[in-house]
C-alpha positions in Angstrom: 23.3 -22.1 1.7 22.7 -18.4 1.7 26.2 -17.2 1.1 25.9 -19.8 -2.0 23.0 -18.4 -3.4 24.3 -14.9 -3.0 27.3 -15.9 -5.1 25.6 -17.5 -7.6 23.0 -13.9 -8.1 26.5 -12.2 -8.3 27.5 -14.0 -11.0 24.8 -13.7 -12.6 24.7 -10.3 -12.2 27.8 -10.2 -13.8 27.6 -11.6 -16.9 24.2 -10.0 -17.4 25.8 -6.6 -16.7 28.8 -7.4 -19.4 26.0 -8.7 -21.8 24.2 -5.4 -21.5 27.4 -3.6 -22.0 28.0 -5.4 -25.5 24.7 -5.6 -26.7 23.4 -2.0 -25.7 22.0 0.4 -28.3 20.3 3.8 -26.9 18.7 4.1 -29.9 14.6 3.8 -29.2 11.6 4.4 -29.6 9.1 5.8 -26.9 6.5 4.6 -28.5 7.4 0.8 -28.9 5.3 -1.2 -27.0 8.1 -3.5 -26.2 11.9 -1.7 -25.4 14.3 -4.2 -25.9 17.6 -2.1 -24.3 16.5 0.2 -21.3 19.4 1.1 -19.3 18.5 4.2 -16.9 22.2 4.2 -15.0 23.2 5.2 -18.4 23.6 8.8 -17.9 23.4 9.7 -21.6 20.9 7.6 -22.4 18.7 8.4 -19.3 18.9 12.3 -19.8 18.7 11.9 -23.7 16.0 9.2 -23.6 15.4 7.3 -20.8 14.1 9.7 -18.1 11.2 11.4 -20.4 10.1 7.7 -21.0 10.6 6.8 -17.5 8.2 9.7 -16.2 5.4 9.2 -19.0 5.1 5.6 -17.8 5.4 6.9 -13.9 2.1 9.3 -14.1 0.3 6.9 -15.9 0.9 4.3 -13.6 -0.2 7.0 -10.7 -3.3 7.2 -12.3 -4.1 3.9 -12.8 -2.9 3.2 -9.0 -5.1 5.7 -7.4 -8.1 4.5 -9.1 -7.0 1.1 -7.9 -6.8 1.9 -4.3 -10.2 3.9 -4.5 -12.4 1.4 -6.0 -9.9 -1.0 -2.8 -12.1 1.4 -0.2 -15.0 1.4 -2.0 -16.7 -1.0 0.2 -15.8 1.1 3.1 -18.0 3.9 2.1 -20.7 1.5 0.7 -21.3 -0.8 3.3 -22.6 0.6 6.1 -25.3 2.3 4.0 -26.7 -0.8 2.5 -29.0 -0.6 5.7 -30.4 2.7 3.7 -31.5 0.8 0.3 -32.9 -1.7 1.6 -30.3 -4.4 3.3 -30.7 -5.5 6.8 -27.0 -5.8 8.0 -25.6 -6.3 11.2 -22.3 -5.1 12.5 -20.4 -7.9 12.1 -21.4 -8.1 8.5 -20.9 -4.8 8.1 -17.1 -5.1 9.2 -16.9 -8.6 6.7 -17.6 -6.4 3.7 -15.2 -3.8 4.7 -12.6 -6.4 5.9 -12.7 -8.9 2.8 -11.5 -6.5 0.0 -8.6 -5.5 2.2 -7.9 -9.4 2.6 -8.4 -10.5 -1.1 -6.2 -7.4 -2.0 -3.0 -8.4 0.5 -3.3 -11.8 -0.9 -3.2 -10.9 -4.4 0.0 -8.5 -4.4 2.0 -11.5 -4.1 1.1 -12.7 -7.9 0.5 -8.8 -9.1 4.3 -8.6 -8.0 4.9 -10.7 -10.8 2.8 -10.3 -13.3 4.9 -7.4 -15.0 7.3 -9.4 -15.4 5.4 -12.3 -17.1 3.5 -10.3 -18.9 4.5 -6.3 -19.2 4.2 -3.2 -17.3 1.7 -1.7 -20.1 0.1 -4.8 -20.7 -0.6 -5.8 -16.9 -1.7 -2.0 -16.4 -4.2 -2.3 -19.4 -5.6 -5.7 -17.7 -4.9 -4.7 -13.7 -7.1 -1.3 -15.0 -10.1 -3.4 -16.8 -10.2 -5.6 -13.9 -11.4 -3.3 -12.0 -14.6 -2.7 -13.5 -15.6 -6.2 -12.0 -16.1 -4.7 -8.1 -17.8 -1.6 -9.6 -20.2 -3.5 -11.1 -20.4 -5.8 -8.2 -21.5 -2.7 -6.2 -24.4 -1.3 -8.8 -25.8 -5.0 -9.0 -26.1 -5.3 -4.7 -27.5 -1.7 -4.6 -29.9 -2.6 -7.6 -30.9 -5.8 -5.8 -31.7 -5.5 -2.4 -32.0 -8.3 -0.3 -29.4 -10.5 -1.6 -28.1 -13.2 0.7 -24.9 -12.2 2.5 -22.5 -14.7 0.8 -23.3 -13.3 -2.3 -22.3 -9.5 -1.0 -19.0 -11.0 0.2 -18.1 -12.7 -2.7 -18.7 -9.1 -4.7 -16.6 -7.4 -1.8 -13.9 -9.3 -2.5 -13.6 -8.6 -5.8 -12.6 -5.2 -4.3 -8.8 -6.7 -3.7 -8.3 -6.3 -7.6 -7.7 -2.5 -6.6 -5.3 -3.6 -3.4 -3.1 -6.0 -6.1 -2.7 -3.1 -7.9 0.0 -1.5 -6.2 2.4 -4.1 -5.9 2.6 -4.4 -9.7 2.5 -0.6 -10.1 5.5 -0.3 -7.4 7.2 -3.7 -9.3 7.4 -1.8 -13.0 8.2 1.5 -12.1 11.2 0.3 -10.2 12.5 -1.0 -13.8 12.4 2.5 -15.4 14.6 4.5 -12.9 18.2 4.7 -11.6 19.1 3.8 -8.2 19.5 8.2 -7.7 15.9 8.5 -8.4 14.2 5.1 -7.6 13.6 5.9 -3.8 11.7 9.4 -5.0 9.6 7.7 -8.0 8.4 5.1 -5.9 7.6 7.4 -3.1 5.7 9.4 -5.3 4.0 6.3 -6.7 3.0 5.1 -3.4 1.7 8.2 -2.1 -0.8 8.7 -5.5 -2.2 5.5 -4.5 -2.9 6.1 -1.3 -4.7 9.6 -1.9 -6.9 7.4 -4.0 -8.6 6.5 -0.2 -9.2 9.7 0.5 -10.6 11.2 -2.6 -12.9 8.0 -2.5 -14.3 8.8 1.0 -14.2 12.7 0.0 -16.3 12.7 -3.4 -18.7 9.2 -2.5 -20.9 11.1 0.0 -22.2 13.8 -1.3 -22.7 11.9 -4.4 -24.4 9.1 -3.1 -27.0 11.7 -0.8 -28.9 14.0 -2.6 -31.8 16.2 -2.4 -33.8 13.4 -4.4 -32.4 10.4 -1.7 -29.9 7.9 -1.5 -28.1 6.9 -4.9 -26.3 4.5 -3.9 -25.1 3.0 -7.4 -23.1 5.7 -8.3 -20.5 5.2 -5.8 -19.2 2.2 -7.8 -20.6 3.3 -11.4 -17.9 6.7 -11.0 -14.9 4.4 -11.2 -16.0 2.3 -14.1 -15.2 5.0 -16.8 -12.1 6.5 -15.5 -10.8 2.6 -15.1 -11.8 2.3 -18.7 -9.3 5.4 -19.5 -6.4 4.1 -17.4 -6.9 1.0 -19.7 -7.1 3.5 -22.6 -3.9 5.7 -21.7 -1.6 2.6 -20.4 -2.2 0.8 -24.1 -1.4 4.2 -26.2 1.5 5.7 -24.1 3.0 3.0 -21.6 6.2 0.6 -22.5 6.6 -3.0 -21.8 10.3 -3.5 -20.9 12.2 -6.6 -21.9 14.8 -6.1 -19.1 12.3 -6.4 -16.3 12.3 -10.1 -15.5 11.1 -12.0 -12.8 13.9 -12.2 -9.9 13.4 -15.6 -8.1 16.6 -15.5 -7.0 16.2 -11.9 -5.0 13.2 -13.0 -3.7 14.5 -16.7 -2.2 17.3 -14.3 -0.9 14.8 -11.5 0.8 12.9 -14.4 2.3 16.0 -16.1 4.1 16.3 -12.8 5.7 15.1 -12.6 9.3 14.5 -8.8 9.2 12.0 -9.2 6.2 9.4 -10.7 8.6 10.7 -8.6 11.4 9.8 -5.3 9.5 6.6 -7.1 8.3 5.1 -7.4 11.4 6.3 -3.0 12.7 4.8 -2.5 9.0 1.4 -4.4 9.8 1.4 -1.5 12.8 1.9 0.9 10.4 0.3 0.7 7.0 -2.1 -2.0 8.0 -3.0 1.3 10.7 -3.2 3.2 8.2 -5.6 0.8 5.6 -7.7 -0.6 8.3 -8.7 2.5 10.1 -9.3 4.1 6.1 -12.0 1.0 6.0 -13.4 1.0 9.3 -13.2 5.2 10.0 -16.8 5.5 8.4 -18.4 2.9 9.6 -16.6 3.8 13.3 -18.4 7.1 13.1 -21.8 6.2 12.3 -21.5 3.4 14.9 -20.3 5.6 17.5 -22.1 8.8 16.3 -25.0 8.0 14.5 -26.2 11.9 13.7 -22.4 12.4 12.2 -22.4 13.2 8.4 -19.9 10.5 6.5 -18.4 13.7 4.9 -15.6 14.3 7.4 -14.0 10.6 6.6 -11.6 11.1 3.7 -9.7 13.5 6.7 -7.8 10.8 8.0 -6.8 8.7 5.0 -5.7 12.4 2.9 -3.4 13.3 6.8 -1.8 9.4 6.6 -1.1 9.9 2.8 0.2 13.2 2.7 2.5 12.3 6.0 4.2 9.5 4.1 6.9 11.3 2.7 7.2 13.4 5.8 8.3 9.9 7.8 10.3 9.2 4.9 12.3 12.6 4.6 12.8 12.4 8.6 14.2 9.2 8.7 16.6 10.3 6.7 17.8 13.1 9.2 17.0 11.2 12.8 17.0 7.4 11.5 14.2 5.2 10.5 14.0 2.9 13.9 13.7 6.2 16.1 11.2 7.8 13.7 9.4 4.4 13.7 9.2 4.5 17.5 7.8 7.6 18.2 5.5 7.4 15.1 3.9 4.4 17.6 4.3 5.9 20.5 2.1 8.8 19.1 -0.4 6.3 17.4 -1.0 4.6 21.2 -1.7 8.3 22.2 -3.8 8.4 19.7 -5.6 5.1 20.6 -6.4 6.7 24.0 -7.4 10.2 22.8 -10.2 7.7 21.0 -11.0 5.2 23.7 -11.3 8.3 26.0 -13.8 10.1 23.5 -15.7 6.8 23.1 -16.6 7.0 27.4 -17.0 10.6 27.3 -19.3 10.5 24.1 -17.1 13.8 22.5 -17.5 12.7 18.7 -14.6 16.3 18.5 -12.0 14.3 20.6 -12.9 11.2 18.8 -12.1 12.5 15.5 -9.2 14.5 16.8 -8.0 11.3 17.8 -8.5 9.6 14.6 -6.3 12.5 13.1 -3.6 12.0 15.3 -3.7 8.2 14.4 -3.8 9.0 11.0 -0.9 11.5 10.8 1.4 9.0 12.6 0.3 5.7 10.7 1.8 8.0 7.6 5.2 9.0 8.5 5.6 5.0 10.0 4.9 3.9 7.2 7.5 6.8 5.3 10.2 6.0 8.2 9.6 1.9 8.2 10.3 1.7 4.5 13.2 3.9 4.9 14.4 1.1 7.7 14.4 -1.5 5.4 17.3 -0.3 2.7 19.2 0.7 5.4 19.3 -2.8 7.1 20.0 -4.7 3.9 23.1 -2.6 3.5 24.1 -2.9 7.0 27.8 -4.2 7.1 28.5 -4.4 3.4 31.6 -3.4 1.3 30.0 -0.6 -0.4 33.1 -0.5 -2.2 31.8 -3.9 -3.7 29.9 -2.7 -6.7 28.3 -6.1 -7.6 27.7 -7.5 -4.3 26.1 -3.9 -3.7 24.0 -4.4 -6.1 22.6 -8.0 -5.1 21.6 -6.1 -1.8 19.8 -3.6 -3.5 17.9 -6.6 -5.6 17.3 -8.3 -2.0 16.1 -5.3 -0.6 13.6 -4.3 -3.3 12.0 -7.9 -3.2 11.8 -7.8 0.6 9.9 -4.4 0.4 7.5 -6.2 -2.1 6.9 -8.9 0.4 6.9 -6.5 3.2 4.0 -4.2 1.3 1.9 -7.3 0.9 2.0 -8.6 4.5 1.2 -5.7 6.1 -1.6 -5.2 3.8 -3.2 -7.6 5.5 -3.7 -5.1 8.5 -6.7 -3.6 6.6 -8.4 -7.4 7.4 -7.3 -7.7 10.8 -8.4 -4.2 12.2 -12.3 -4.3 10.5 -12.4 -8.2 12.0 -11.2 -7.0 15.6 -13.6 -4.2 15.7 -16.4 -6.5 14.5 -15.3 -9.3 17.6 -14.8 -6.5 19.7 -18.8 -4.7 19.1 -20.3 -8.4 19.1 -18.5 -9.5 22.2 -18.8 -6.6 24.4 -21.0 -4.4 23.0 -18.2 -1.9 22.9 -15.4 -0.3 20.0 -12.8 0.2 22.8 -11.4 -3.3 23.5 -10.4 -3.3 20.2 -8.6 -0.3 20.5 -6.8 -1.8 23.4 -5.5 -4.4 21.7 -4.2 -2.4 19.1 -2.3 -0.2 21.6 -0.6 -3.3 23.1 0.6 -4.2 19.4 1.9 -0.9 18.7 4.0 -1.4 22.3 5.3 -5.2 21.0 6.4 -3.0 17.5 8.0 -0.3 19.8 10.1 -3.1 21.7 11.0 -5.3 18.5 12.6 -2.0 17.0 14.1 -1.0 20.3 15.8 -4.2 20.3 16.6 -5.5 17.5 17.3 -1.7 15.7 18.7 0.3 19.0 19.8 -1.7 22.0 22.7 -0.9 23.2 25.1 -3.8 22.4 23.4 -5.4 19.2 24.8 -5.7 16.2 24.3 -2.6 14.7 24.8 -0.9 17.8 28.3 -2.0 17.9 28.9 -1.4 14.3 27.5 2.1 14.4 25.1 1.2 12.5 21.9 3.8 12.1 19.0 2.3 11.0 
């Protein structure tokens, strides 16, 4: 049933690809809101053209990205000071609010995915951006009304996830303006944008919110609302709709028959769900754990992962994904220990130490798992084979959208077992345990499925 389906893409492929040939004109506009012939493996067209389109539409999309996944966090930072303007939360409540956004946001990067192409990279930007003046002004309206009952509070923390659909649409039109050559660096660079977006929102919330005059609480969510009224504004005056990008059902169907998509899902929930659930919980961690400890220090860990990404990335390419991937955990269940041990000792310096160890390795897994998963697609193939080639490539893009939104959902998991963890035992560290036996599991899934000796790629000298 697969190898049908596979045939039938590659025809299809085909006759799109001679249709394109016949019909093509690289005469445009880059200004048109819609382009109806964009053809980036065109070299004349892409260095004439094409790539000077491409990039306008790329820093845009950054832009409107980072503001996405700031006002994701922004729950992170706001929550467990609610108790300072008048709320009454618990711990576990506190965790909810942190936890929902992340869930809501995972959830929604499955229709985000394909959004652009129903309805256009600039004009899902211009919506995606306006949407997220919804969980900003969800945020000024709890801190203006104290004492609202808690299902209300969730129900404006999930409206957070707008900012976590975000950047699966982002990633989905960008990967229509580039060549194969340059795809893998645009969409790095895309990706890492967004994710600095935590950071700067845990960096710049703080010593906004306290002042010499008190707690203004408001401002953390009435920041965003302007500059997400400018991505709007920017995306409808300089971005492109593209004609070409269409929905590719037929990818997907293919990327979900796959084994390895799930198996990388659940080594990427270790990694990037890491990486978004300890960007949540880090604040709320500390004042938990540390209650004298100024907020100020949190964007640390959330700026290390980000700026690691492209580190795991760019070594993977030199050692291999699967053995970057497994020392990237080993190093995160050091890290979990570092913590657990600073939690006993009460050292809040080798409890944040730890943090930035965890941190820096949650970044280059998540670099060196998305290397992996290109690499296994291609596995065995007749590179030779320009059209079936080119079916992979389709497969593989679709499973990295799939794989981006499940291990999204890490960012609910971690807040939720932190929360079980404080309400059952009255302590952070079981928790922290259980996330060091998960990271082992990921180390032994890669091990064997990626670098046994005597598994298929093993014996087809494979590197993954």
């Amino acid at each position: 049933m697969e190898s049908n389906n596979t045939k039938n893409t590659v025809n299809d492929l085909s006759r799109r690809s001679s249709t394109v040939k016949e019909h093509y004109t690289p005469s445009l506009s880059g200004n048109e809101r819609w382009i109806d012939h964009f053809d980036p493996e065109n070299k004349m067209f892409w260095q004439s053209k094409g790539r000077a389109i491409a990039k306008r539409n790329l820093w845009i999309s950054i832009y409107t990205e980072f503001i996405g996944f700031a006002v994701w966090q922004l729950w992170a930072v706001v929550a467990p000071l609610l108790n300072k303007v008048g709320y009454s939360l618990s711990a576990d409540q506190i965790f909810w609010l942190i936890a929902i956004p992340n869930l809501i946001g995972a959830t929604l990067r499955f229709p985000y995915t394909f959004a652009v192409p129903r309805f256009g990279g600039r004009n899902w930007t211009i919506i995606s951006a306006l949407l997220l003046i919804l969980p900003c002004s969800g945020i000024v309206y709890a801190v203006n009304h104290p004492g609202l009952p808690f299902p209300i509070l969730v129900i404006l923390a999930a409206l957070g996830g707008f900012g976590g659909g975000n950047f699966a649409s982002s990633m989905a039109n960008i990967s229509f303006f580039y060549p194969e050559s340059e795809k893998g660096k645009a969409l790095g660079v895309n990706a890492a944008g967004g994710n600095i977006g935590v950071a700067v929102a845990l960096l710049i919330i703080p010593p906004l919110v306290f002042t010499g005059t008190g707690v203004h609480l408001a401002r953390a969510g009435a920041l965003w609302i302007p500059l997400a009224i400018i991505a709007a504004i920017l995306a409808f005056f300089r971005m492109n709709n593209l004609k070409a990008a269409k929905a590719d059902f037929a990818s997907y169907k293919g990327a979900f028959y796959h084994g390895h998509t799930w198996i990388i899902s659940i080594v990427y929930i270790a990694t990037f769900g890491s990486f978004i659930g300890f960007s949540g919980a880090f604040p709320t961690l500390m004042t938990l754990a540390f209650p004298g400890v100024s907020l100020s220090l949190a964007f640390m860990g959330p700026l290390i992962g980000s700026l690691t990404r492209p580190l795991g990335g760019s070594l993977a390419d030199r050692l291999g994904g699967a053995r970057v991937t497994i020392i990237s955990l080993l190093m995160m269940i050091v890290g979990g220990f570092c913590v657990v041990h600073a939690l006993e000792v009460k050292s809040f310096i080798l409890f944040f130490l730890g943090f930035m160890l965890l941190f820096v390795f949650t970044g280059t897994g998540n670099g060196s798992t998305y290397r992996m998963i290109p690499a296994i697609f291609r596995a065995g193939a007749d590179h030779q084979d320009y059209v079936a080639m080119a079916v992979i490539k389709r497969h593989a893009a679709a499973a990295i959208g799939v794989i981006a939104a499940l291990g999204a959902y890490g960012g609910f998991l971690i807040p939720r077992c932190f929360a079980f963890a404080k309400q059952a035992s009255g302590s952070l560290i079981p928790a922290l345990y259980i996330f060091m036996l998960f990271y082992l599991l990921c180390i032994a899934i890669v091990w064997w499925c990626y670098m046994r000796p005597g598994n298929r790629f093993t014996k087809e000298g494979i590197s993954i």
